[in-house]
NUSE-965580 format. One record per residue (C-alpha): z, x, y; residue number from 1. Coordinates in nm, 3 decimals, decimal comma. Each point is the difference from the previous one (the first is absolute). Layout:
// NUSE-965580
<node><pz>Z</pz><px>X</px><py>Y</py><seq>NUM</seq></node>
...
***
This chain:
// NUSE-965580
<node><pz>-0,084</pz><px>7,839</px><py>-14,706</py><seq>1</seq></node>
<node><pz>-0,298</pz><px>-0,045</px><py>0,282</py><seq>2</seq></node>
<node><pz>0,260</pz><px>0,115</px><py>0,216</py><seq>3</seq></node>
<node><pz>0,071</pz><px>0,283</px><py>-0,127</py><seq>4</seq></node>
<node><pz>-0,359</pz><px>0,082</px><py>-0,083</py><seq>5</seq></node>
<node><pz>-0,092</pz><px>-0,017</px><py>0,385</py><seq>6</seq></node>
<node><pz>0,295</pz><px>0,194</px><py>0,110</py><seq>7</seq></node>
<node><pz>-0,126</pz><px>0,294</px><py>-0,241</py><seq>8</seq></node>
<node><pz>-0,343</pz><px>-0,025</px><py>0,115</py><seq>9</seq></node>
<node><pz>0,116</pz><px>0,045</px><py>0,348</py><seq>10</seq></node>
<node><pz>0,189</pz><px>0,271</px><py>-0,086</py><seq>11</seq></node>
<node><pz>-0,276</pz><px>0,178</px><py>-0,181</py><seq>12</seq></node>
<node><pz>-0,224</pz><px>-0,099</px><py>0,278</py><seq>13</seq></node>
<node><pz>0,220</pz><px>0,201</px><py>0,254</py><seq>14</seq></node>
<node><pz>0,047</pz><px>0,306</px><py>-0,236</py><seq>15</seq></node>
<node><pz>-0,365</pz><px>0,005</px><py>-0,059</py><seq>16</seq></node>
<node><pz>-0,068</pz><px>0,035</px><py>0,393</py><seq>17</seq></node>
<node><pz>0,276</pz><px>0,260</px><py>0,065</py><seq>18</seq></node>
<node><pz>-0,097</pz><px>0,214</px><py>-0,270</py><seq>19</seq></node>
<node><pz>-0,374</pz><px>0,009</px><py>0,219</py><seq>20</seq></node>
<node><pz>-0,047</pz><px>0,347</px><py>0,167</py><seq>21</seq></node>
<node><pz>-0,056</pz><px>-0,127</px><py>0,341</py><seq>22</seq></node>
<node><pz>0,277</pz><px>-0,045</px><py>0,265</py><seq>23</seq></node>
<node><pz>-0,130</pz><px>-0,357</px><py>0,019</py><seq>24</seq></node>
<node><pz>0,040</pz><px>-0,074</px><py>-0,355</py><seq>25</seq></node>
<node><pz>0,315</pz><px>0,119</px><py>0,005</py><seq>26</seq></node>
<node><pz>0,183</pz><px>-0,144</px><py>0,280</py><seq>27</seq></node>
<node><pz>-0,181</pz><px>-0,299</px><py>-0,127</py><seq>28</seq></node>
<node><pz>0,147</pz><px>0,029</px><py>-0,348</py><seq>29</seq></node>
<node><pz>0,329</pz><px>0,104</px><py>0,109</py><seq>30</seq></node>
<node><pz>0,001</pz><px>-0,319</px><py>0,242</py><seq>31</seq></node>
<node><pz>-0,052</pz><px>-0,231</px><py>-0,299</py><seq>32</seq></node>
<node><pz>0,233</pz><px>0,133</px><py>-0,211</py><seq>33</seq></node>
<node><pz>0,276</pz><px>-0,018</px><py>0,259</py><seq>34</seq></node>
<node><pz>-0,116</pz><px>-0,364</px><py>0,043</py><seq>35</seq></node>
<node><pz>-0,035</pz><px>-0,103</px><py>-0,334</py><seq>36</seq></node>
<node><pz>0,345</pz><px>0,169</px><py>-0,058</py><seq>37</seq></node>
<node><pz>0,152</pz><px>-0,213</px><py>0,279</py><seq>38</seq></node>
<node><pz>-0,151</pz><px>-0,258</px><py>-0,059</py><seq>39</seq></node>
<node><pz>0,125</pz><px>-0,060</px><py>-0,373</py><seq>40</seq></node>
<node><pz>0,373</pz><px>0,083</px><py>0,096</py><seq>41</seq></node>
<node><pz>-0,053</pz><px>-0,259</px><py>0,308</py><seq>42</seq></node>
<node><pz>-0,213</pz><px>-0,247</px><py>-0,208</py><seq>43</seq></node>
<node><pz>0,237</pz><px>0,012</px><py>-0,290</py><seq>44</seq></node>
<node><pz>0,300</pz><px>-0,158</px><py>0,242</py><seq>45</seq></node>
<node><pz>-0,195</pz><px>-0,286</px><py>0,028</py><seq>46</seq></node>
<node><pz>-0,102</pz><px>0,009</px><py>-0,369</py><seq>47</seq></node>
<node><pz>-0,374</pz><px>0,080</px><py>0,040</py><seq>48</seq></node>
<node><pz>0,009</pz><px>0,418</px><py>-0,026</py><seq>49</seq></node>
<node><pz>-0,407</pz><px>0,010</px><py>-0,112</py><seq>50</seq></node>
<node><pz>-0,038</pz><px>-0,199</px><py>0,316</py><seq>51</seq></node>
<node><pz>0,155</pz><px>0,193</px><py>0,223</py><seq>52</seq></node>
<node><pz>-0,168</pz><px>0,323</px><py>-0,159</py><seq>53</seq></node>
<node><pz>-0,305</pz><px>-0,119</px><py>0,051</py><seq>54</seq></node>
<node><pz>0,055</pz><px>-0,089</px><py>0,318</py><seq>55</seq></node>
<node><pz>0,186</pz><px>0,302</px><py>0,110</py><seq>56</seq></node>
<node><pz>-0,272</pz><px>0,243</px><py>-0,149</py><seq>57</seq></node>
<node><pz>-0,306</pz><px>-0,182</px><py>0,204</py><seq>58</seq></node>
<node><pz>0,250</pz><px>0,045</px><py>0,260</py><seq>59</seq></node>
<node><pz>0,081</pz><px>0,369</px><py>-0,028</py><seq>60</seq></node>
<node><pz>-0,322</pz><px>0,116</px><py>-0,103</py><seq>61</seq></node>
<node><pz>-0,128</pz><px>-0,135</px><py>0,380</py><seq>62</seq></node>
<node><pz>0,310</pz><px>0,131</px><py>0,148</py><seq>63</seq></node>
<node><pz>-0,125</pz><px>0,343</px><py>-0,163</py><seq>64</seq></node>
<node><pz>-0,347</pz><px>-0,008</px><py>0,086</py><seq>65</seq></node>
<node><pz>0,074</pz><px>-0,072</px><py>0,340</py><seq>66</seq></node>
<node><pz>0,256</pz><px>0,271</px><py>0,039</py><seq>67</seq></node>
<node><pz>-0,284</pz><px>0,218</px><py>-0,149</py><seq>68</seq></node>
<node><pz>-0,246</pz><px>-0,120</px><py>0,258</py><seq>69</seq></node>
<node><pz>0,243</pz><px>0,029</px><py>0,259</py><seq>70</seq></node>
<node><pz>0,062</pz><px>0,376</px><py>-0,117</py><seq>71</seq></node>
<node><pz>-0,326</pz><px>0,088</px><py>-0,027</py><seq>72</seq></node>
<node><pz>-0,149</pz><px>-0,138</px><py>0,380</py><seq>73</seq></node>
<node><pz>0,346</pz><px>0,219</px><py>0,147</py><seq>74</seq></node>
<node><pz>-0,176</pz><px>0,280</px><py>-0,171</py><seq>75</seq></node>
<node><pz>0,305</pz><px>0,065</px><py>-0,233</py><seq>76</seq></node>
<node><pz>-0,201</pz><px>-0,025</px><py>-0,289</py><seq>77</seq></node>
***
């Protein structure tokens, strides 16, 4: 049950930052929830899916907010 509690708070983490109306929020958000999705489907082979969501999310949220960075310094926006 703790398991599954993390995963969703991940998950409603990420939503909560890509629903944000900045670019960074958003690839942020989007990031996480592409991570925590991963994550879970990787995590749950090795039978630890909140895990891996958890980890996957931190993981795709920086992923995102570096692509944003990135984005932003090539003047892309």
């Amino acid at each position: 049950m703790k398991k599954i509690m993390i995963a969703t708070s991940t998950l409603l983490l990420a939503t909560a930052l890509a629903g944000c109306g900045t670019t960074t929020g958003s690839r942020t958000g989007t990031g996480a929830l592409g991570g925590a999705a991963t994550g879970a489907a990787i995590g749950s082979l090795s039978g630890d899916a909140g895990k891996g969501a958890l980890i996957g999310g931190g993981a795709g949220a920086l992923g995102g907010y570096l692509y944003d960075q990135d984005q932003k310094r090539k003047g892309y926006w």
